[in-house]
C-alpha positions, -999 to +999 in steps of 0.1 A: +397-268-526+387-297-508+408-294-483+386-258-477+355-283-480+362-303-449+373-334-469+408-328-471+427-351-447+435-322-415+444-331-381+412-347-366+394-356-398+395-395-412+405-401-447+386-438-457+415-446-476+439-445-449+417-471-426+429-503-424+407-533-439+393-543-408+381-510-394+362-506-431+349-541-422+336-529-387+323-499-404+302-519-432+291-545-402+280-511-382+262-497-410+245-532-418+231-537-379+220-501-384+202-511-415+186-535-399+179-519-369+159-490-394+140-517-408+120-528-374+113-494-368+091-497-402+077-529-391+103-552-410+118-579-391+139-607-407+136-645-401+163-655-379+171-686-398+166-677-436+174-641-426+146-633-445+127-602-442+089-599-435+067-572-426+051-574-393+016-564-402+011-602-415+014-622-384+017-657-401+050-648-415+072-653-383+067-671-355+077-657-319+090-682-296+117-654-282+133-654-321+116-652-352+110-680-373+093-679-410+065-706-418+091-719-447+119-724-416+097-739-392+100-779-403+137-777-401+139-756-370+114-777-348+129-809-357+163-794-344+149-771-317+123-795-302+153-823-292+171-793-274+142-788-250+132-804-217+099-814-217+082-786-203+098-758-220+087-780-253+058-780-243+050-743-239+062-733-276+046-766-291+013-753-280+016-720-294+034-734-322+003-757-331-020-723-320-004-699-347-004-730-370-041-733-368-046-697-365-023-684-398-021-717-418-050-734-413-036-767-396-056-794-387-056-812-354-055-850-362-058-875-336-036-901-360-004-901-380-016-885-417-029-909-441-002-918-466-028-919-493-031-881-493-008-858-509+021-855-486+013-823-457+040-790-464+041-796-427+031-822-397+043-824-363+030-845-333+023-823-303+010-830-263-027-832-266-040-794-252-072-814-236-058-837-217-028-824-215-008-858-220-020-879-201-047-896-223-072-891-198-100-866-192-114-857-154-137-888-153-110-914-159-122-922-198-102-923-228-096-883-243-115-882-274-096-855-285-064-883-287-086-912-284-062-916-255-027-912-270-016-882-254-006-867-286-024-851-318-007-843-351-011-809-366-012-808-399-006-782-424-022-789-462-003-781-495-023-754-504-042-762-542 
């Protein structure tokens, strides 16, 4: 009866049980992507260091810098990520990095290291100063007041109460 079905094992058709363990592996790997694959085209894309998922209509949830990275990956990912970089290239995502901070998570630029005293930050990173652009200087010669002539600001993310 089965056989009349189509599930029978005939010439041409492929029984599961006679497939070796690694082409059931492939398979499962196969379907998996596919999975995957079904759940961008509903706006679902996946953290690509947590592996995550998130839905795409919230646009703090993943940061774009060519992968996607969640908010909850980000300390651990620019510490490694940023050391990897030339300086240029670091530049570029540290300055939308600190621009979808402020945007999303309400980060604070900070021309000096934290204060201690405060409750520790759930995130702080020291990036080039957007103003001045490094160098400390603005088009007159004086000190950037955006740095107060460091060449670098903080960007600070507060525990939220």
């Amino acid at each position: 009866m089965l056989q009349e079905l189509g599930h029978g094992s005939s010439p041409g058709t492929h029984n599961p049980a006679e497939h070796s363990p690694f082409e059931a592996l492939l398979r499962i790997e196969q379907d998996l992507n596919d999975l995957v694959n079904a759940l961008a085209l509903l706006g679902i894309k996946r953290c690509s260091q947590c592996r995550q998922f998130f839905r795409c209509t919230d646009p703090g949830a993943l940061f774009d810098c060519g992968k996607l990275i969640c908010f909850a990956c980000i300390p651990e990912w620019w510490s490694a990520q940023s050391g990897q970089l030339s300086i240029s290239p670091r530049e570029e995502i540290e300055g939308k990095l600190a621009s979808w901070l402020r945007k999303y998570h309400r980060a604070e630029v900070v021309k000096e290291a934290p204060d201690a005293s405060h409750d520790a930050p759930q995130l702080q990173l020291v990036t080039t100063c957007r103003e001045c652009r490094g160098s400390g200087k603005l088009l007159e010669g004086e000190r950037c007041r955006f740095c107060n002539g460091l060449g670098t600001v903080w960007i600070v993310v507060r525990k939220e109460t």
